[in-house]
C-alpha positions as CSV (number, residue, x, y, z in Angstrom):
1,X,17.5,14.6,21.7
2,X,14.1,15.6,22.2
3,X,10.4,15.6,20.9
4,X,11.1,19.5,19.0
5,X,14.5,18.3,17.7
6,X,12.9,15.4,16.0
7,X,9.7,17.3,15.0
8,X,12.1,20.2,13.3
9,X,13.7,17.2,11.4
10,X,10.6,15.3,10.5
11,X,9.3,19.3,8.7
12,X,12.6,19.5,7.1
13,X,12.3,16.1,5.5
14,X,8.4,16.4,4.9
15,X,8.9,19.4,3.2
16,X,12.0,19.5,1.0
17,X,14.2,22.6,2.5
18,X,14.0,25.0,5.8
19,X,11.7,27.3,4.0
20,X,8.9,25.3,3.3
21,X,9.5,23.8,7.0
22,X,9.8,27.4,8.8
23,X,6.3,28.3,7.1
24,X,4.2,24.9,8.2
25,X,6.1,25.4,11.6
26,X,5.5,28.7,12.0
27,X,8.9,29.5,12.6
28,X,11.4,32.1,11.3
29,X,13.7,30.2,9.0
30,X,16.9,31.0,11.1
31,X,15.9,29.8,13.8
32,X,14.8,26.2,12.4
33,X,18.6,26.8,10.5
34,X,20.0,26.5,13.9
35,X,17.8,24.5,15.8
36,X,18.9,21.9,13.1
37,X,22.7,22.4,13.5
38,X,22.2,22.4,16.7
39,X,21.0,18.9,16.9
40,X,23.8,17.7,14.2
41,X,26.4,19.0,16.6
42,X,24.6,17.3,19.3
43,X,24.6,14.3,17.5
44,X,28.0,14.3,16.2
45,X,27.0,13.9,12.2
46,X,25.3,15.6,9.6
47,X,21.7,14.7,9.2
48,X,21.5,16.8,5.5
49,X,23.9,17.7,3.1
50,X,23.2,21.2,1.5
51,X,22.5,21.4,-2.1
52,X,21.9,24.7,-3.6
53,X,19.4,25.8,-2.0
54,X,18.2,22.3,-1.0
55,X,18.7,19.4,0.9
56,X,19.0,15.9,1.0
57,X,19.4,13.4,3.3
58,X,22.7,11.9,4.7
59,X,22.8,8.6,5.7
60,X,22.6,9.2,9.5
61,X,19.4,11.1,8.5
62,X,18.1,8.4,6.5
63,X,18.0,6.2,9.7
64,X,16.5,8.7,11.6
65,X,13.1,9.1,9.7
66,X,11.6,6.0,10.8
67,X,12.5,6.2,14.4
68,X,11.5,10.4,14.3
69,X,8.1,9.2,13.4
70,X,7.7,6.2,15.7
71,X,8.8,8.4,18.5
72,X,6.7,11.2,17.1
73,X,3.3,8.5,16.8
74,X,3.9,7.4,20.2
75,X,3.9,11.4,21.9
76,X,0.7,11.8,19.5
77,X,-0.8,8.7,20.6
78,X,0.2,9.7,24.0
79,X,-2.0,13.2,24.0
80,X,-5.0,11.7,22.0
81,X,-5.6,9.3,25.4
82,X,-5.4,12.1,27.0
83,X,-7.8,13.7,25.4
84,X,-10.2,10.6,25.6
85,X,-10.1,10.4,29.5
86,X,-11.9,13.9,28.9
87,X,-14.5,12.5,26.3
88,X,-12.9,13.5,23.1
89,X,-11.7,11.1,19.8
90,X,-9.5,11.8,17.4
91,X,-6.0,10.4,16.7
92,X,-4.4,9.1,13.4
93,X,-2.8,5.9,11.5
94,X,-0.8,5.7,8.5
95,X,-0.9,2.7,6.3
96,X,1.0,1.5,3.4
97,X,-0.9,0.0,0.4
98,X,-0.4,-1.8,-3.1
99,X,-2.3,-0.7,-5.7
100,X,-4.3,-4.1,-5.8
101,X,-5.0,-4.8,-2.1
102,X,-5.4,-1.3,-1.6
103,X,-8.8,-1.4,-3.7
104,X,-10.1,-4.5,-2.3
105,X,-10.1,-5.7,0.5
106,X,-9.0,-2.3,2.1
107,X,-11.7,-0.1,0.7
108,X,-14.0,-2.9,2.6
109,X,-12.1,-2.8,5.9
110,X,-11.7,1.1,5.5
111,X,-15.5,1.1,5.0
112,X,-16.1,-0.5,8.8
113,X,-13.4,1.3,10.5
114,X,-14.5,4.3,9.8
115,X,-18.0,3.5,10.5
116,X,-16.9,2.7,13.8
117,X,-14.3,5.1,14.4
118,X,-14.9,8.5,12.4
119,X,-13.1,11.1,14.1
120,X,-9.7,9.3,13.3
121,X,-7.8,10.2,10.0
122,X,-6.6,7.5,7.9
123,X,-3.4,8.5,6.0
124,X,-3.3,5.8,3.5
125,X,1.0,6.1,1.1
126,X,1.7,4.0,-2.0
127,X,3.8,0.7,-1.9
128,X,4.9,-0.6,-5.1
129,X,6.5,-4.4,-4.0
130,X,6.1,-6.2,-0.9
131,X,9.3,-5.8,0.1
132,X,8.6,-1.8,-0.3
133,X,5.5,-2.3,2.3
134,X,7.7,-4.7,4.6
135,X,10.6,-2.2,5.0
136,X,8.0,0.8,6.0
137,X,6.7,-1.0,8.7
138,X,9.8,-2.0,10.1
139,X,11.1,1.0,9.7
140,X,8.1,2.6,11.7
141,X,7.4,5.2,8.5
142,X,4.2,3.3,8.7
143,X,2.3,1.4,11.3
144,X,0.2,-0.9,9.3
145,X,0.9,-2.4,5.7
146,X,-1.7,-4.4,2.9
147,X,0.5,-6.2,0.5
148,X,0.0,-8.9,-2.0
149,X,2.3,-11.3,-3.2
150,X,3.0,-14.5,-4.9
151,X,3.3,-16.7,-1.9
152,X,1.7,-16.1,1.7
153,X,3.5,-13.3,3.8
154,X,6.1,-14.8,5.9
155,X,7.6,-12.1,8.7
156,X,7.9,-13.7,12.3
157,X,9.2,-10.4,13.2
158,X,5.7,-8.7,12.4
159,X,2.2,-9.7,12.9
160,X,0.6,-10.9,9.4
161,X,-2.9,-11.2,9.2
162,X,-3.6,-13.1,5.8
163,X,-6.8,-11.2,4.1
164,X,-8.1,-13.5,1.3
165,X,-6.6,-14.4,-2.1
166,X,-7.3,-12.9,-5.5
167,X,-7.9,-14.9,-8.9
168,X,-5.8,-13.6,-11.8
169,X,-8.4,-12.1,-14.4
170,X,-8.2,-10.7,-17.8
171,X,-9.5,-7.7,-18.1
172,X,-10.8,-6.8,-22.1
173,X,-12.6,-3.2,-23.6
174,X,-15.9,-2.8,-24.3
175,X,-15.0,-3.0,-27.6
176,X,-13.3,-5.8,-27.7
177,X,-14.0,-9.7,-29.0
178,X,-14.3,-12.0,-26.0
179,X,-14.8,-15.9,-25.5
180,X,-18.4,-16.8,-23.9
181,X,-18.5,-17.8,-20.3
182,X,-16.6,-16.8,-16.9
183,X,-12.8,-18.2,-18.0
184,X,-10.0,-17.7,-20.2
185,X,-7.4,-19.7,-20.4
186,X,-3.8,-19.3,-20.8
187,X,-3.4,-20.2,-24.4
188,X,-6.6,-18.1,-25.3
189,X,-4.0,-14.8,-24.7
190,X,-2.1,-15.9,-28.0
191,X,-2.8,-12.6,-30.2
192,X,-3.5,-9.9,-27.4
193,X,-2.6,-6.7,-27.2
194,X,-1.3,-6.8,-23.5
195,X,-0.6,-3.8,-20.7
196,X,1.6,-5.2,-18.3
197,X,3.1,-4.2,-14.8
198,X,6.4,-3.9,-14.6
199,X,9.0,-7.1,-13.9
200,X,8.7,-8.5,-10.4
201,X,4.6,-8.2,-9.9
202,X,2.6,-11.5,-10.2
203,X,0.2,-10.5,-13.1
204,X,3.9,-10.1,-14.9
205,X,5.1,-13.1,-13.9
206,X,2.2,-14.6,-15.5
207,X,2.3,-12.7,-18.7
208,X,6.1,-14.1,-19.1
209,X,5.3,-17.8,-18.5
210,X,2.7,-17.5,-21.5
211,X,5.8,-16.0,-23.4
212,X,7.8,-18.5,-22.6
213,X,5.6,-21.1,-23.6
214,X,5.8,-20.1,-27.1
215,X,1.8,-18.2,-27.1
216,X,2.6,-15.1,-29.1
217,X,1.4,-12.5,-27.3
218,X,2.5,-8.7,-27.9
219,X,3.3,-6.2,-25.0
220,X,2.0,-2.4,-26.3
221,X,2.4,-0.5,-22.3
222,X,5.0,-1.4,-19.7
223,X,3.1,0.8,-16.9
224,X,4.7,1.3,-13.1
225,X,1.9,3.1,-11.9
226,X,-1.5,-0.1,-12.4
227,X,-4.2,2.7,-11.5
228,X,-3.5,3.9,-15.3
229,X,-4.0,0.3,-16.6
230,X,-8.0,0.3,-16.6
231,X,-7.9,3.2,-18.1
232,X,-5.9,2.2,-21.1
233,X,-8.2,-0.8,-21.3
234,X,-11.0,1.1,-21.8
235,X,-9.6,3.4,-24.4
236,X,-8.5,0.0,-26.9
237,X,-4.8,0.1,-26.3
238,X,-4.8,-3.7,-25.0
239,X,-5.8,-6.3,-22.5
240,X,-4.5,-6.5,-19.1
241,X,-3.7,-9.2,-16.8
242,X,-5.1,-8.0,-13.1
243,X,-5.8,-9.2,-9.9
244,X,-9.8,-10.2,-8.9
245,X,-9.6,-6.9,-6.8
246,X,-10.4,-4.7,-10.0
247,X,-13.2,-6.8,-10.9
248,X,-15.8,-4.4,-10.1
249,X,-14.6,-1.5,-11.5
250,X,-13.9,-2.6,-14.7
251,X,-17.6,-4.2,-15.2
252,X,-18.6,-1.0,-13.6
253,X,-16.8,0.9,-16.3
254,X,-17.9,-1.3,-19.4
255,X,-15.1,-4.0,-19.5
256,X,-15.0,-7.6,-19.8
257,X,-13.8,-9.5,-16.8
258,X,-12.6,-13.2,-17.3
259,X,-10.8,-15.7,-14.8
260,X,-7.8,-17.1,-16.4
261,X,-7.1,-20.7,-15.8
262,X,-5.1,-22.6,-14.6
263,X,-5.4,-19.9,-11.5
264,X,-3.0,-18.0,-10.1
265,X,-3.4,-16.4,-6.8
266,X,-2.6,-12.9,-5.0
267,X,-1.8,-13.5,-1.4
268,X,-2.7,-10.6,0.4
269,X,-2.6,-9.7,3.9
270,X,-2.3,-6.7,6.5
271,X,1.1,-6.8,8.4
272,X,1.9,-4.4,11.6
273,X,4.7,-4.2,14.5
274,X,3.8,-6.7,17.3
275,X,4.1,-3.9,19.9
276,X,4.0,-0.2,20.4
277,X,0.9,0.6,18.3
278,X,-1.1,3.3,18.6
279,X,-5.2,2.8,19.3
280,X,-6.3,4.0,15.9
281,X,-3.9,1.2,14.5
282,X,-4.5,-1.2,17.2
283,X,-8.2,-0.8,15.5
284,X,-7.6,-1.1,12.3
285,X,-5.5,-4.4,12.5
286,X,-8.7,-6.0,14.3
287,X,-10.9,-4.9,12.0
288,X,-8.3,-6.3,9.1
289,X,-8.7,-9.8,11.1
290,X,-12.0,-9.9,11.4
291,X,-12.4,-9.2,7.7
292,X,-9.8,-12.1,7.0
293,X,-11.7,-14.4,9.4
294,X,-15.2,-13.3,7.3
295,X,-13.7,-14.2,3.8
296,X,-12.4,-17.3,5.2
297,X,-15.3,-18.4,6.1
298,X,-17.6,-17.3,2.8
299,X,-14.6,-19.5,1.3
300,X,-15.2,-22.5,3.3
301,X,-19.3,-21.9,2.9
302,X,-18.5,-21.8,-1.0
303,X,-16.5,-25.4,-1.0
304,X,-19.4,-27.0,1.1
305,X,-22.4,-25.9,-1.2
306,X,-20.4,-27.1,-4.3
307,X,-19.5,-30.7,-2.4
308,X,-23.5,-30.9,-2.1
């Protein structure tokens, strides 16, 4: 097995088929054919199965994806020192977000990494669940991961930097009737028009317990993907329950923004490997706990001046 073997792989799985592959490679398409049976022979199993005129992945290959990249990271990482000890920058890291958390806080901690570190590209995939985000940087598809969840992130296998926590708000149009003040509270949702998440997010969870409590509430949208939520407040077709993390851009956008009491809180934090990172990651995780260690502390500032 070596570094062309597993970059071969890596282009047919990135791309979909051999052709696609053979064209980014720059490679006549027979000859990535049989590089790629020649490393299934080599390794005794399939790593696709042909479909048509496709592929798809076997279950060897399956388990070969997150170890292709690691190993592929690591050769990267390798040349991009390189490349330093003769003055030049550069390298990569590839994160795994939630919708949420990837807003706020990692637009903030983006914001200073790159100020810092320019030349290095930031390739940022979607996570839908924790568990999602958890699996990818185990796996090594991703080095770094910014999750939120119900209770704090607990992975002794991985180092979890806890980022802040986000309110629970309730997010209303322009056009809508809302109470005075900066609070709603739980009963106040009896009568809304509600866009929900789908089953297993927090701002669901919440939405259910109000069901179950007997407050009449009607669901219109059942939406997977939350970046079409806002949206579809704006345009009248309901209320949404959201983290604090979209508070800006729906006051930005015209909307009403109310905390909904009692609280319920988003735990979000940054998770990576313990070991084996590259520098650009390395970077980013610092700059993820020094932003953790800076809301912490604005938190702890807030609870003194109101103790006054």
């Amino acid at each position: 097995m070596d570094v062309r073997q597993l970059k071969f792989f890596l282009a047919v799985v990135d791309h979909g088929g051999f052709g696609k592959a053979a064209q980014q490679l720059m490679v006549a398409q027979p000859s990535l054919s049989q590089a790629i049976a020649g490393f299934e022979r080599e390794l005794g199993m399939p790593l696709f199965h042909r479909v048509g005129r496709g592929v798809v992945l076997s279950n060897a290959g399956k388990a070969l994806v997150g170890p292709a990249r690691v190993v592929l990271r690591d050769v990267d990482e390798a040349a991009a020192v390189m490349r330093a000890l003769k003055g030049l920058r550069g390298g990569r890291v590839d994160v795994i977000a939630m919708p949420s958390p990837g807003m706020e806080p990692l637009t903030t901690i983006l914001t200073a990494f790159v100020r810092n570190h320019p030349d290095v590209t930031v390739n940022i995939e979607a996570g839908f669940t924790p568990e999602e985000v958890l699996s990818s940087v185990r796996s090594g598809a991703c080095e770094i991961g910014v999750l939120g969840s119900a209770d704090p992130t607990r992975a002794p296998d991985l180092d979890v930097v806890p980022l802040e926590n986000q309110a629970l708000v309730l997010i209303s149009g322009p056009h809508d009737e809302v109470p005075e003040g900066p609070t709603v509270r739980r009963e106040d949702l009896g009568g809304c028009r509600l866009i929900v998440s789908q089953r297993g997010s927090l701002m669901r969870a919440l939405v259910d317990d109000v069901l179950a409590d007997g407050i009449q509430v009607t669901i219109v949208a059942e939406v997977a993907h939350r970046t079409s939520i806002l949206p579809m407040v704006l345009n009248g077709i309901g209320r949404a329950v959201m983290p604090a993390s979209w508070t800006q851009s729906a006051q930005r956008a015209g909307a009403y923004v109310h905390r909904i009491v009692p609280e319920s809180y988003l735990h979000v934090a940054a998770l990576s490997r313990r070991n084996h990172l590259t520098a650009p990651a390395t970077a980013l995780m610092a700059e993820a706990r020094r932003s953790g260690i800076r809301t912490r502390q604005q938190v702890s500032s807030r609870s003194d001046d109101s103790g006054d």
